[in-house]
N, C-alpha and C positions, 0 to 999 in steps of 0.2 A: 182530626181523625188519626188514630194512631197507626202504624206501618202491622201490615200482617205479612207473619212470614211464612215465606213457601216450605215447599218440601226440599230435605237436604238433597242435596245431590253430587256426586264423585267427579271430580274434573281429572281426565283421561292424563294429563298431565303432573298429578302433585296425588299426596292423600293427603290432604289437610280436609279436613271437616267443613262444609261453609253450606250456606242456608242462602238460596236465592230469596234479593228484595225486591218483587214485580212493582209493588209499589211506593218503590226509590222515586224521589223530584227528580234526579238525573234522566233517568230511563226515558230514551226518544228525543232528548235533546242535542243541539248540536251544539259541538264544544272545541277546546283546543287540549292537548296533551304539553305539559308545560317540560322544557328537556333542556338539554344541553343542544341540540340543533335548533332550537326556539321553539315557536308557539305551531304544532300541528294537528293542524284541523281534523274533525274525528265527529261522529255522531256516536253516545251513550246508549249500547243496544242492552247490556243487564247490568245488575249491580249486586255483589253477592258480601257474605259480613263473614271473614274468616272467624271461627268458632272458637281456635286455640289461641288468636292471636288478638282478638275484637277488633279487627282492622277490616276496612271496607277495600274490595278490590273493584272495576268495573271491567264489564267487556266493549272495545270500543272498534269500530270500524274509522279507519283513514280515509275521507274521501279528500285527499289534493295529495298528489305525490310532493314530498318535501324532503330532500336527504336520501337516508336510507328505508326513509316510509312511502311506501307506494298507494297507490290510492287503490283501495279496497281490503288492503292489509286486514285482519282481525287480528285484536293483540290484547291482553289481561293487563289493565296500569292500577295503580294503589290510584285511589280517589282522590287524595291531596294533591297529584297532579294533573288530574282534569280540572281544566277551569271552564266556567259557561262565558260563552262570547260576551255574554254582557258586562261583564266583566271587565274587559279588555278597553285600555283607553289608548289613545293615538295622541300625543302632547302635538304643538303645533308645527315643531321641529322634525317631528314625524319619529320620535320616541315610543316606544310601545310601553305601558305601564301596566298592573294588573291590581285591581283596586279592590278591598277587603269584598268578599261575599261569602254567601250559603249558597246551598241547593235547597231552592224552596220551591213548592208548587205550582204551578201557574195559576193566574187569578183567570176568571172566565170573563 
């Protein structure tokens, strides 16, 4: 089923052009923000496709304070740096690795 898109909408912060994706695979998932303070956990609340730039941003809330992210933060990240937990591997040494994926649907 292909992605429909919303109505554009003006974010209070930027004029750039962007079209919310309601039904983004991300949206409602829970994920990590991938950064220079490491992996901060985060749930995927929208996901929006800038227009000028065809780049995907997401809106994402922090739930674990980590750094200078406090938990309940809302913050706009570019989507290559959200990753979905499943993702996320733990070697036995207790290495964190982040292993190829998409954002794909959930299966029911």
């Amino acid at each position: 089923m292909p992605l429909t898109l919303g109505p554009p909408i003006k974010c209070p912060f930027d004029d750039e052009p962007s079209v919310i994706l309601p039904e983004h695979p991300a949206v409602g998932r829970m994920a990590y923000i991938d950064c220079f303070t490491g992996l901060i956990p985060c749930k995927v609340l929208r996901v929006r496709l800038l227009t000028d730039r065809g780049t995907h941003e997401c809106e994402v809330r922090v739930t674990e304070t980590l750094g200078a992210y406090k938990e309940g933060d809302t913050l706009w990240e570019p989507l290559r740096d959200v990753v979905p937990r499943s993702a996320i591997r733990r070697s036995k040494i207790g290495l964190l690795s982040i292993k190829a994926y998409a954002w794909e649907r959930k299966k029911n």
